[in-house]
Short mmCIF file of the C-alpha atoms (twelve columns), coordinates in Angstrom:
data_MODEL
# 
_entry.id   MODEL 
# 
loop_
_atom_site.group_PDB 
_atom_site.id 
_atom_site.type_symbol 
_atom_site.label_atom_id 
_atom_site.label_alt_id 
_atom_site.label_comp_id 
_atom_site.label_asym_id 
_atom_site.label_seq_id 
_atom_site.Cartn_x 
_atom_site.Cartn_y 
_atom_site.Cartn_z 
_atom_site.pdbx_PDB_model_num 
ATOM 1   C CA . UNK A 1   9.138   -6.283  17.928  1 
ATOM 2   C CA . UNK A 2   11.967  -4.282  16.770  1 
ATOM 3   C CA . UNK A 3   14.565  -7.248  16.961  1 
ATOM 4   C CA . UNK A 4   11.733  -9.975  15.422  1 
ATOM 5   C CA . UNK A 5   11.118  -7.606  12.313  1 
ATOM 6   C CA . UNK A 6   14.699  -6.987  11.542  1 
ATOM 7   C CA . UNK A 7   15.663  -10.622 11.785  1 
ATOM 8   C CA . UNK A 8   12.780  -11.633 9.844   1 
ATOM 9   C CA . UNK A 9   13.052  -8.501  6.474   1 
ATOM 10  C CA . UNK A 10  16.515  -9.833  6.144   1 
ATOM 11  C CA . UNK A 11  16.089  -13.356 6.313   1 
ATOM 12  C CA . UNK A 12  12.936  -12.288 3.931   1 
ATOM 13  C CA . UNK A 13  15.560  -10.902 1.784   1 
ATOM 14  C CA . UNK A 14  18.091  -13.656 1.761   1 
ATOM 15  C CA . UNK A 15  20.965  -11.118 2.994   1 
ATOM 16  C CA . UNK A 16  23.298  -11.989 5.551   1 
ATOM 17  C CA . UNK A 17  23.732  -9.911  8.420   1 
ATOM 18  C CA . UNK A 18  27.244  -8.401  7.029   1 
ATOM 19  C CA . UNK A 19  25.254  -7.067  4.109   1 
ATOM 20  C CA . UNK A 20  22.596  -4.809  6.117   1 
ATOM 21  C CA . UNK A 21  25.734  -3.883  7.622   1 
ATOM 22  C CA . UNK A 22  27.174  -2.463  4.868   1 
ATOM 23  C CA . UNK A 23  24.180  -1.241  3.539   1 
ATOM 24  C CA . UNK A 24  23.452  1.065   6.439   1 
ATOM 25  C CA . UNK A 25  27.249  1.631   7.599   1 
ATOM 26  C CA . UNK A 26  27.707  -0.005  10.418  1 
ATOM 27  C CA . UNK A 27  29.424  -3.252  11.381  1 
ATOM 28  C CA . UNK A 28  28.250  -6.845  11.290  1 
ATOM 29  C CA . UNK A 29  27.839  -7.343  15.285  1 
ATOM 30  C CA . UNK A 30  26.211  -3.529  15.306  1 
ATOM 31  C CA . UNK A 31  23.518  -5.512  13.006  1 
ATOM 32  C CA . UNK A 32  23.735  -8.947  15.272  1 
ATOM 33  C CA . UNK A 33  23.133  -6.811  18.172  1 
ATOM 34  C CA . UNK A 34  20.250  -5.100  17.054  1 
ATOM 35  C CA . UNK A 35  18.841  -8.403  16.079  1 
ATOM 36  C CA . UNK A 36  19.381  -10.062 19.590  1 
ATOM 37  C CA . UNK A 37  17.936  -7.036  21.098  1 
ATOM 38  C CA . UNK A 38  20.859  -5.666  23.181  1 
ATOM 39  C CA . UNK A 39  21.004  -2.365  21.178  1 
ATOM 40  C CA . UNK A 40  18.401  -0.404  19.134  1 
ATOM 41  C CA . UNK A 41  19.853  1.935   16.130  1 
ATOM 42  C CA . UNK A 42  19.696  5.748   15.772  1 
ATOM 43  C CA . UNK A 43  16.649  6.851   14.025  1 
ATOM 44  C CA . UNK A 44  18.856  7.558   10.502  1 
ATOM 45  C CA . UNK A 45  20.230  3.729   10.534  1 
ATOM 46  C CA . UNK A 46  16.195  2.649   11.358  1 
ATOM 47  C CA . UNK A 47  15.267  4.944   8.479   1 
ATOM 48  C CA . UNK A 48  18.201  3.328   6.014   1 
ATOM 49  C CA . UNK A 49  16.622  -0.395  7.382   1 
ATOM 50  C CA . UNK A 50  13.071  0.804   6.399   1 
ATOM 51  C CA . UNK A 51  14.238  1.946   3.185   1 
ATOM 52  C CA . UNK A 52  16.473  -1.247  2.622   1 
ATOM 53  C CA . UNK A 53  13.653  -3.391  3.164   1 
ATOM 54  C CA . UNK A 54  10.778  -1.333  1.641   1 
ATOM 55  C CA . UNK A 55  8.581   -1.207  4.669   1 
ATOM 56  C CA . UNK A 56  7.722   1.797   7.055   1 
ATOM 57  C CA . UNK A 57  9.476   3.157   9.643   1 
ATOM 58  C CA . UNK A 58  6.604   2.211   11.695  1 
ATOM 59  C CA . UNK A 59  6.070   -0.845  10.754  1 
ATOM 60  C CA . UNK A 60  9.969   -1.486  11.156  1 
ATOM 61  C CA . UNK A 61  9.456   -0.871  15.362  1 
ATOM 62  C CA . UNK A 62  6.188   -1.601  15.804  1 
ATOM 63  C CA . UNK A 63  4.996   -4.716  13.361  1 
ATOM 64  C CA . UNK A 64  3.480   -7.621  15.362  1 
ATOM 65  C CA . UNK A 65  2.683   -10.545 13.276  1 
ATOM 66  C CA . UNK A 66  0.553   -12.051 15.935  1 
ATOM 67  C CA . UNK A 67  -1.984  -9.148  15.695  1 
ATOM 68  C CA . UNK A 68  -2.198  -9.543  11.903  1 
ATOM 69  C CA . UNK A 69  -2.999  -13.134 11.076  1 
ATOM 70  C CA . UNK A 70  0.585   -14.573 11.567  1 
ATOM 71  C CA . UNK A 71  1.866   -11.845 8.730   1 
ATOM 72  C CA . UNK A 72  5.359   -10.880 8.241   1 
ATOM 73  C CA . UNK A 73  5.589   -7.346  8.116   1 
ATOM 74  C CA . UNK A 74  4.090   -6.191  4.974   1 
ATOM 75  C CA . UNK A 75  6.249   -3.720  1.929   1 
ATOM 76  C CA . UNK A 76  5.616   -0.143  2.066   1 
ATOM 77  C CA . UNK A 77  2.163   0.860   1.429   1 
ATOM 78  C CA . UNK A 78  0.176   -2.361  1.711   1 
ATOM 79  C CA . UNK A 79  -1.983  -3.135  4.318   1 
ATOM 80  C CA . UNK A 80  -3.158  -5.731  6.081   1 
ATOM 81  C CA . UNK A 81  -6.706  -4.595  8.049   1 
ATOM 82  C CA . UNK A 82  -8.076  -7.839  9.207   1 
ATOM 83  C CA . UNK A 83  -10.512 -10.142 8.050   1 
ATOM 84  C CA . UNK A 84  -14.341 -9.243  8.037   1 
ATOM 85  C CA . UNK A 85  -17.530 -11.351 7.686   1 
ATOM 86  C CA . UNK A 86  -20.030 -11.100 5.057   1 
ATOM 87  C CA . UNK A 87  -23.337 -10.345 6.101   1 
ATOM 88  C CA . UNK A 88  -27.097 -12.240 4.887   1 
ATOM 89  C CA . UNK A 89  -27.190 -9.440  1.838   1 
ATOM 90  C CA . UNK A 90  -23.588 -9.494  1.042   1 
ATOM 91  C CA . UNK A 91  -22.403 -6.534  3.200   1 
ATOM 92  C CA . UNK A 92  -18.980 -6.404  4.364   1 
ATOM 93  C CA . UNK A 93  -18.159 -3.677  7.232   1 
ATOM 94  C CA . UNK A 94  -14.582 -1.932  6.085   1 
ATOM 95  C CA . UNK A 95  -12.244 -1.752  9.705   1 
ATOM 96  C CA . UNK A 96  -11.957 1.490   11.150  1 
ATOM 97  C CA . UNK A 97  -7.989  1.629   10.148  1 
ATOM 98  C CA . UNK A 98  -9.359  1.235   6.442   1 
ATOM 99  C CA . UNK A 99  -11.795 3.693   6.645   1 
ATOM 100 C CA . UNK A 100 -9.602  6.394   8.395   1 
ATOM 101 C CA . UNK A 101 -6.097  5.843   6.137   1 
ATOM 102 C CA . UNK A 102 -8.600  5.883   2.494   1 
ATOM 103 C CA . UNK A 103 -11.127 8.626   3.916   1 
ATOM 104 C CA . UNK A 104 -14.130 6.504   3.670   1 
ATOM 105 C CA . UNK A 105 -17.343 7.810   5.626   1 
ATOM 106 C CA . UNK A 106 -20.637 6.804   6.061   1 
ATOM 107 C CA . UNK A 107 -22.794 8.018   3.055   1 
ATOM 108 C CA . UNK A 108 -20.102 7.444   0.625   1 
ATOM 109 C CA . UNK A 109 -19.680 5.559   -2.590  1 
ATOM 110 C CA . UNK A 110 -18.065 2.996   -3.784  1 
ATOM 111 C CA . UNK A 111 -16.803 0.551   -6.594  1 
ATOM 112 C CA . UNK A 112 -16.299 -2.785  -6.112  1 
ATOM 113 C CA . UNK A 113 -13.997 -4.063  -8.897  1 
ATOM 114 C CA . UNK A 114 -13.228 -8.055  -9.570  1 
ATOM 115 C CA . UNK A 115 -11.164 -10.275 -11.441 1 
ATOM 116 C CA . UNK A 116 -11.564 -13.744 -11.232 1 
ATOM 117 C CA . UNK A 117 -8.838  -16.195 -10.312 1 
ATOM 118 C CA . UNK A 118 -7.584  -12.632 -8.730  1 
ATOM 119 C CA . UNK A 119 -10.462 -11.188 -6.188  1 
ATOM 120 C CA . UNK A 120 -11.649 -7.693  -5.160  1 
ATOM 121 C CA . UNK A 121 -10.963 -4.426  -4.778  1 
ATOM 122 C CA . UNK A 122 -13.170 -1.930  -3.366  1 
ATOM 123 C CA . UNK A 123 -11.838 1.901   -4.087  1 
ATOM 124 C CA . UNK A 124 -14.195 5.283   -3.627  1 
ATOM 125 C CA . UNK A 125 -16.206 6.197   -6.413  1 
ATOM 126 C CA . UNK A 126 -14.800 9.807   -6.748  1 
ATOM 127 C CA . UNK A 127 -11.103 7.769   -7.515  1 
ATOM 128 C CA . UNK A 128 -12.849 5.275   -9.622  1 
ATOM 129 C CA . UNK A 129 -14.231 8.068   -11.965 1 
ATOM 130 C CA . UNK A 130 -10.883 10.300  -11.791 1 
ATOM 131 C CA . UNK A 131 -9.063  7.514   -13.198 1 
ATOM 132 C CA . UNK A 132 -11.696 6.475   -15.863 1 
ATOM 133 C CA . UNK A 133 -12.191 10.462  -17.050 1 
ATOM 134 C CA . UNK A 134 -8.176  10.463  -17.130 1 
ATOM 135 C CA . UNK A 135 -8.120  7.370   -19.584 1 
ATOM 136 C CA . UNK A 136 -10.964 8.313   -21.198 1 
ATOM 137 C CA . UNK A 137 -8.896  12.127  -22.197 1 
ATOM 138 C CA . UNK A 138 -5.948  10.123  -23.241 1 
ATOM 139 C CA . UNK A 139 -7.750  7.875   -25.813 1 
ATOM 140 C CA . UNK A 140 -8.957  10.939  -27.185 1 
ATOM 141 C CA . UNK A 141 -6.071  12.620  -27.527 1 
ATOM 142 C CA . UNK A 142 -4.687  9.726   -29.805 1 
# 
């Protein structure tokens, strides 16, 4: 996985392997060699990758593409949780990885926000209202 992921970011990237190189301090055939799979980096030079390439750590070792629709691995903080099928009244069930990283239990409520052309996003309704009392105060204040 390792190998795949670091091949594909900097290819992603256009950046040769002599770049990443530099970037992290090490020399072109360290970077060739991780890539081919015959060594693995310390854990500072994965972290300097991650960072390079503004995806997790985790994501970095342990991204498989073939578990997530074909995906390359995605930038830090987005998520890819699957696809899900919409039920006879429009209900949708949100993937236990969803539910567990945003806090959502059962009993809990939600917005559902659209824009055309664009498509959804579902958030909780406590973060929803947060960010609408926050822009709400700063109109005021003007």
């Amino acid at each position: 996985m390792f190998k795949e992921n670091l091949a594909q970011l900097r290819k992603l990237k256009n950046m040769t392997q002599e770049t990443v190189a530099e970037r992290v301090g090490v020399t072109r055939q360290a970077v060739a060699k991780w890539e081919a799979g015959e060594t693995l980096p310390d854990l500072e030079k994965c972290r300097l990758l991650a960072e390079l390439f503004e995806v997790s750590l985790d994501d970095l070792a342990n991204y498989e593409p073939e578990a997530n629709m074909g995906m390359n691995v995605p930038p830090k903080g987005k998520h890819l949780f699957g696809m899900v099928t919409v039920g006879d009244k429009g209900q949708i069930v949100i993937p236990a990885k969803a539910r567990k990283l945003f806090d959502i239990s059962p009993g809990d409520s939600l917005v559902v926000l659209g824009e055309e052309g664009q498509g959804l996003a579902v958030l909780k309704s406590e973060r929803f209202l947060a960010l609408a009392d926050a822009i709400r105060a700063a109109e005021a204040k003007r």
